[in-house]
C-alpha positions in Angstrom: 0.0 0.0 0.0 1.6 3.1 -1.1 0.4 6.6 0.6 0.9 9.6 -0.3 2.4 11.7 2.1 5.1 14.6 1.9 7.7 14.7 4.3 10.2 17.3 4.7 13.7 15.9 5.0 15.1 18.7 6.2 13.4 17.9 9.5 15.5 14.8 9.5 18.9 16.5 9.5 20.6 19.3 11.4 23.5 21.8 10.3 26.1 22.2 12.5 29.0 23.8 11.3 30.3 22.4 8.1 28.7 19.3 8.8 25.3 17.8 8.8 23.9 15.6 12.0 21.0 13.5 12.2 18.3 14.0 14.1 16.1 11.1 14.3 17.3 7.7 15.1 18.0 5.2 12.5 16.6 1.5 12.4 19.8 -1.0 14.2 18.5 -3.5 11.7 17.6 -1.7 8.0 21.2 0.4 8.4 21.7 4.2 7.7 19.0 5.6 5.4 16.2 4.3 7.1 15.0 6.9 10.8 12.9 5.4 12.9 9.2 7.1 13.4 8.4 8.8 16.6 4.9 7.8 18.1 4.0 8.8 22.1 5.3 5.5 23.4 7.2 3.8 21.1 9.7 4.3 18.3 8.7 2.2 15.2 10.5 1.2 11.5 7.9 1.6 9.0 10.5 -0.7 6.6 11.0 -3.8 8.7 8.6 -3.2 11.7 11.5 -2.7 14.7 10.0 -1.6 17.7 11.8 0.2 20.7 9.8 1.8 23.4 10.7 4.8 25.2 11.7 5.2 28.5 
C-alpha cells in the first residue's frame, strides 16, 4: 500500500557547522537511510517493523 504523504527531509537532519547531524534515530537492523518514526510510546520502522519503546 503506497500513501501519499510529503515529508520534509530537512526535518531529519541538522546543520552544525560544516557538517550535517542527524536528528532522528536510524533503524539497528535496516542500516543508515532508514530513521525510525516517533509515536507517544514507542519508536517504530515503518520498513521492517522494529519496535523500541521509550523510556
Amino acid at each position: 500500500m503506497v500513501r501519499n504523504a510529503t515529508v520534509k527531509v530537512s526535518s531529519y537532519y541538522a546543520v552544525e557547522g560544516d557538517t550535517l547531524k542527524r536528528v532522528k534515530k536510524t533503524c539497528p537492523k535496516c542500516g543508515p537511510g532508514v530513521f525510525l518514526a516517533e509515536h507517544a510510546d514507542r519508536l517504530v520502522c515503518g520498513r521492517c517493523g522494529y519496535v523500541e519503546k521509550k523510556k
